[in-house]
N, C-alpha and C positions, 0 to 999 in steps of 0.2 A: 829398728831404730829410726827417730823420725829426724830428718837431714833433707840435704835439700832435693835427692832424689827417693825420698820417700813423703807419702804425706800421708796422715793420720784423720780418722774421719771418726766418727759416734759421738752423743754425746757425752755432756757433762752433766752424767746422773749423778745427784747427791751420794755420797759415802758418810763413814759415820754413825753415832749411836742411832741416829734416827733412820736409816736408811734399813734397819733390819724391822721396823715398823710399817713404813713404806712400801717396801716390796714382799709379795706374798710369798709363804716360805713353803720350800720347796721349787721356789721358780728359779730360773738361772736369766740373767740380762748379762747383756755385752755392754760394758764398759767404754772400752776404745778399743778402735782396729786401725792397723798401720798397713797402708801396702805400697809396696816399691812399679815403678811406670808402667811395670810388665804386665800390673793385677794381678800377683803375688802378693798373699799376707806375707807381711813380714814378723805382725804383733798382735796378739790377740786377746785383749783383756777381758775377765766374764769374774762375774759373782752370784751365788748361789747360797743361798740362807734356810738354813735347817729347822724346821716346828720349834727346836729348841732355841733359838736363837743363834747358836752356832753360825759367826761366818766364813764363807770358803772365800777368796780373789783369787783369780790365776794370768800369768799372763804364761802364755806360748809364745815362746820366741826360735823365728826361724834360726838356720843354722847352726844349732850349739849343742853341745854332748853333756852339759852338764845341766842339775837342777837344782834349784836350791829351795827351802820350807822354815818357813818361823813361826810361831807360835804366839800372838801376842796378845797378852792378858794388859783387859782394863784397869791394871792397877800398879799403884808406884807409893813414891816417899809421902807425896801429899796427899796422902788417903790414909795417913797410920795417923791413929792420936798420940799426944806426948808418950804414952805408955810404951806404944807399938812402936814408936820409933825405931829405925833400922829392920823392921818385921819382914819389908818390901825384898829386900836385899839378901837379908836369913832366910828366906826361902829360896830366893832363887841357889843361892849355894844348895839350903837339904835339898831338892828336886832331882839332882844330881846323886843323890847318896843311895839310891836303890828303891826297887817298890817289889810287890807280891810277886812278880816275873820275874826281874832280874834286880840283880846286886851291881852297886856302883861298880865295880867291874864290866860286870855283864854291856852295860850302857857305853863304855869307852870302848870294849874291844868289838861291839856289834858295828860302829862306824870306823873305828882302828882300822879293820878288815877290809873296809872297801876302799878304805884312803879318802876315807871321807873328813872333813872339817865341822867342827862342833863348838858352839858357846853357849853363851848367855848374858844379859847383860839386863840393868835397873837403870831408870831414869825417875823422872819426877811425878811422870803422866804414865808410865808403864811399864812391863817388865816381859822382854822379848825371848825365845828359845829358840837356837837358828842352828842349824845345818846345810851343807853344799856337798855336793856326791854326784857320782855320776847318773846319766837318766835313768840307767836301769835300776839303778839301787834308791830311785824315791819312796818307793814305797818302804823300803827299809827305815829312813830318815824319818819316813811320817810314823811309824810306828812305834820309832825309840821315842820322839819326843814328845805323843802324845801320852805314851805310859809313864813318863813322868809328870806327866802337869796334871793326868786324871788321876794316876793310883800313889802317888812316892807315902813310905809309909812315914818318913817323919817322926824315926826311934827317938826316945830321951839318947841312948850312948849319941848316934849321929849330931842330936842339937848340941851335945857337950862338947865333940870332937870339932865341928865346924864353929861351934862358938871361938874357939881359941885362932882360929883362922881369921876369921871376921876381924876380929880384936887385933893381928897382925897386919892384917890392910888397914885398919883403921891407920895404925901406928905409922905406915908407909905412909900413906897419903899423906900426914899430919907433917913428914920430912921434907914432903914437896912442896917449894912455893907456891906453885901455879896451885897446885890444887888448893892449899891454906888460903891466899887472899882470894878466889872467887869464891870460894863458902863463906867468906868472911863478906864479902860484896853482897851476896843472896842474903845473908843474915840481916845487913844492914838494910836491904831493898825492904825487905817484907817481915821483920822482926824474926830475932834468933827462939820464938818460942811459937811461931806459925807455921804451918804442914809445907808451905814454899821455902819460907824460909832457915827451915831444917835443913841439915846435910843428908845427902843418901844413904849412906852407911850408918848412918845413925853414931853415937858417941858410946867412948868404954863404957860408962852407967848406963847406958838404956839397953845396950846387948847386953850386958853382966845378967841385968836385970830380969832380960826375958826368958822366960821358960815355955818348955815343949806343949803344954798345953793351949795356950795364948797364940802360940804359932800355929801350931795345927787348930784352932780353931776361926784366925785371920783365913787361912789358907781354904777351909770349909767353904765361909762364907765370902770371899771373895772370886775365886777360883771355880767361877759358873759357866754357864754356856754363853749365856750374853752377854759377859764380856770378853771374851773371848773370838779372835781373827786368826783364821791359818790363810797365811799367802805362800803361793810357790810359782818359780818363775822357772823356764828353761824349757827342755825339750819335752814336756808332758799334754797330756790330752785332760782337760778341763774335768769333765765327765767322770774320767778313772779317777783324777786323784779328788772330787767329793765322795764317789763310793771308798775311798780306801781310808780319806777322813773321816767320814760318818761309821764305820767298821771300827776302827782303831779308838777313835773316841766315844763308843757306845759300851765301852768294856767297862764293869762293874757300878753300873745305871747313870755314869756321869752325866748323859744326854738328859736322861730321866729328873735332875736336880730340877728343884723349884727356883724360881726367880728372886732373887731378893733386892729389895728395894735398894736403890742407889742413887744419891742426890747429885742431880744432871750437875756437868760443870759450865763454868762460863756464865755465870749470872751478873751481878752488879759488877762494876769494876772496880778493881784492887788497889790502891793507890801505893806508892812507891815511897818511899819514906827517906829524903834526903840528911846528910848529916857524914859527917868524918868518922870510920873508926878505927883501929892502929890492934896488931898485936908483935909481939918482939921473937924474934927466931934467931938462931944464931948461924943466919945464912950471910953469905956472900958479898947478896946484892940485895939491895931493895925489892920488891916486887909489887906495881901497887893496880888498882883497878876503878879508873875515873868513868863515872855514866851519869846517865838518867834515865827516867822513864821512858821506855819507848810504846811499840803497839801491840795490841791484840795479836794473837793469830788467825783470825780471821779480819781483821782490816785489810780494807781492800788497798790502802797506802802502802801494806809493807813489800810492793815491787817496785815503787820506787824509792821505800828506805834501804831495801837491799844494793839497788845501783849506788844511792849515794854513800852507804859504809863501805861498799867494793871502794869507790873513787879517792872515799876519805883515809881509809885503812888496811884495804884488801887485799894487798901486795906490798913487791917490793920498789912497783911505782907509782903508789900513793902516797897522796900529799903526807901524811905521817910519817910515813917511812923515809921519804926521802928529807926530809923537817926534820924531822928527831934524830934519824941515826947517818941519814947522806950528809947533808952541810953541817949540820953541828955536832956529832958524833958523842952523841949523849947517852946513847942506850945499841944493843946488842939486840934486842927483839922489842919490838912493836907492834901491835897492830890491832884493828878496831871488830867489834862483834857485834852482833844483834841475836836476843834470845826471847822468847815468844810463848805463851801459853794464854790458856781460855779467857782470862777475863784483865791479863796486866802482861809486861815485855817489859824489856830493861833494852838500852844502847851503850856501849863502854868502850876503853880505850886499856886496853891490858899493854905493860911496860914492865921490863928489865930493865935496869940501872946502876951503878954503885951509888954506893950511900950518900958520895961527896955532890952527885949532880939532882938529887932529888928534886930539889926544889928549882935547878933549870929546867927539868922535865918538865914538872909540873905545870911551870910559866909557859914553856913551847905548846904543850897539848891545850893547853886552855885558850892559849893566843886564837890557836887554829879552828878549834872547833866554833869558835866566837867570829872568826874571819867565816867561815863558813856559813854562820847563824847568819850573816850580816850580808854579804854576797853572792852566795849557793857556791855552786864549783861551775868551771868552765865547762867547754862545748868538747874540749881534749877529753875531760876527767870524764863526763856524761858519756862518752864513745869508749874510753877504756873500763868504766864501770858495766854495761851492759855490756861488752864482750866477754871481759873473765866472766860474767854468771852465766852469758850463754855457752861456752866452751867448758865450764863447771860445771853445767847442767847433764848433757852433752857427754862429756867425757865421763863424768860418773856415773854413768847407766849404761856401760859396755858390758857389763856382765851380769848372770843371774843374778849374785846376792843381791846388788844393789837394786836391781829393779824388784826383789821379792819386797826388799824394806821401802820400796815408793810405796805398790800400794796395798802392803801390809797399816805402816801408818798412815797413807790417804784413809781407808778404810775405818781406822781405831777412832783419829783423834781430829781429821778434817771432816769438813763438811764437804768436801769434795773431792773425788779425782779429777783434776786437771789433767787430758794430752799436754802431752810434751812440747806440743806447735804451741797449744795453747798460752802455755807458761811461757814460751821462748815469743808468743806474740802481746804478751802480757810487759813483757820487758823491753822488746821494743818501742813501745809506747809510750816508755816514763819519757819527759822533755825536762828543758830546764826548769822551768818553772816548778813542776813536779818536787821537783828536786829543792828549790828553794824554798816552794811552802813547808815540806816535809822538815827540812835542816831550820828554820826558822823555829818551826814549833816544837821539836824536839832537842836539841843541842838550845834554847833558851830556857828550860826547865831547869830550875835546882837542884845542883849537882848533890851525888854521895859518893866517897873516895873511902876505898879500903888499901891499906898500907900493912904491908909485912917484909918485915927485916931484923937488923941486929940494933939496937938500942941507939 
């Protein structure tokens, strides 16, 4: 862990789609290495890239009995056309359901047994396979999850059975506020009929719609080497676990697949599309979701947009928080986000309310972010925004998983992995000004507001 009696040294080698073209495959490079005042490693990061494209990350991390392995596949919701919609998400459910070796049984009691933890999970930009287990039982972990992402057979009965599942979370979701106004927010950012501005799960018509051939044939041609990162973090030896990756994934010639072309992401940039849109539920409270466009993810501003949404909305001693729900007691939860992909980002202000105070929200959060465009935030809010990220940062990387998923997605979807000093001296350095050019030019962009509630 790097703190202040540890310091972190190697560079900052590129990560990322380009990084498996960069470095010659079959070679292994160190990433970052950590070591405590003794000359003790404490951390020890390395990547290692397979003829096929296949990448390995590892970090070793001193002291710990556990290790944890994800799987993460270059693809997500905004890589299905209208048709494929939800495809992203219907797989990651079949992958689960059994392959040539074992039966969806087989796959839960093989980690059951060791008391090991198992998921999965889709996003917009990817779709991860993760386990945590003890050290000894890694290779066990790398084994189950590779037999499902190279061999899952992908029956009609399975796509029937899990179809109706799908169709059930859908239904869940759609009960949830929070989940309904920020799809409803994403839709409005970037149009409800674009790969961004689609939901994850895709809607009842498009799962009805899909059938087992179209899936298993997304899944073919997605589901390659090169997009493809296995990270694993904990008490393992670098070395072992590429031989037991390269073993486990060479099973019925997946290594062997051809490449198939894929249109790099992050090219021109995505414009955000302001405007009001409203849908009615017969919840509670209001639930509404005010933004505007924010940055890239790779802008190199977004360390000091992050201090300043920590300062602005971060907590429960931000100016938000303490505005909206401390002196005026307008709302129950508040509080402000930033979300980021290749070529667009959004900035927003997500709020609970009852219906009767809507439109004093509305006036408070608009005041503030307008005070902010106008003045930045203090020397207090600038010292409490860079601490929570540093103690965020920091505290959420105490254990394998979290560190497996740094630099599983440093690796997928940045251009970099950043040390930890690095980031933590990346954030020391945002000043005021930082902070005031950044809120000046984003909090003055043309807002879009999604609203859900009872009529």
């Amino acid at each position: 862990m790097a703190s202040r009696n540890t310091r972190t040294t190697g560079r900052q080698i590129p990560a990322g789609r380009s990084s498996g073209s960069s470095q010659a495959p079959g070679t292994t490079v160190t990433l970052e290495r950590a070591v405590d005042p003794s000359g003790v490693v404490t951390s020890l990061v390395r990547r290692t890239v397979h003829p096929s494209g296949l990448r390995i990350v590892t970090e070793q991390m001193a002291g710990v009995r556990s290790a944890a392995v994800g799987v993460w596949v270059g693809v997500g919701s905004r890589d299905e056309s209208a048709e494929l919609h939800g495809a992203s998400h219907f797989l990651e459910h079949l992958l689960f359901k059994g392959t040539a070796d074992r039966s969806a049984l087989d796959i839960s009691v093989a980690l059951d047994r060791v008391g090991g933890e198992f998921n999965a999970f889709t996003a917009k930009e990817y779709t991860c396979f993760h386990a945590r287990v003890l050290d000894d039982d890694l290779p066990l972990a790398i084994d189950v999850l590779s037999d499902m992402v190279t061999s899952s057979l992908i029956t009609p009965e399975d796509v029937e059975a899990e179809r109706d599942v799908i169709l059930d979370e859908i239904a869940m979701h759609d009960d949830d506020p929070d989940d309904v106004v920020h799809n409803l927010f994403a839709a409005q950012a970037w149009g409800e009929d674009t790969p961004l501005g689609r939901g994850i799960a895709g809607t009842e018509e498009s799962i009805s719609a899909l059938d087992r051939d179209a899936i298993h044939a997304f899944y073919r041609e997605r589901y390659r080497p090169e997009q493809i990162v296995v990270s694993a973090a904990g008490n393992l030896d670098h070395e072992t676990v590429v031989a037991e990756v390269v073993d486990a994934f060479g099973r019925a010639g997946f290594l062997e697949r051809r490449a198939t072309p894929v249109a790099p992401r992050g090219g021109s940039p995505l414009p955000v599309i302001p405007g009001q849109v409203e849908a009615q539920r017969p919840f509670e409270q209001v639930n509404l979701v005010l933004g505007m466009e924010g940055l890239r993810r790779d802008d190199d501003r977004r360390f000091a947009l992050g201090v300043l949404n920590t300062a602005v909305g971060g907590g429960t001693s931000s100016r938000l928080f303490q505005e909206v729900r401390e002196r005026r007691g307008l709302a129950y939860s508040v509080f402000s986000f930033t979300s980021s992909h290749a070529e667009t980002g959004l900035v927003g202000v997500s709020v609970g309310c009852l219906p009767a105070k809507l439109d004093d929200v509305l006036e408070t959060v608009r005041a503030e972010l307008a005070r902010v465009a106008e003045e930045g935030i203090t020397l207090d809010e600038l010292e409490l925004g860079k601490g929570q990220l540093r103690g965020g940062l920091v505290l959420g990387l105490e254990d394998s998983a979290s560190r497996m998923s740094r630099i599983g997605k440093a690796e997928l979807v940045h251009d970099e992995l950043l040390t930890i000093d690095d980031v933590l001296a990346r954030i020391d350095a945002v000043t005021l000004e930082d902070c005031a050019k950044i809120a000046a030019e984003v909090f003055g962009r043309p807002e879009l507001l999604a609203i859900v509630g009872p009529a």
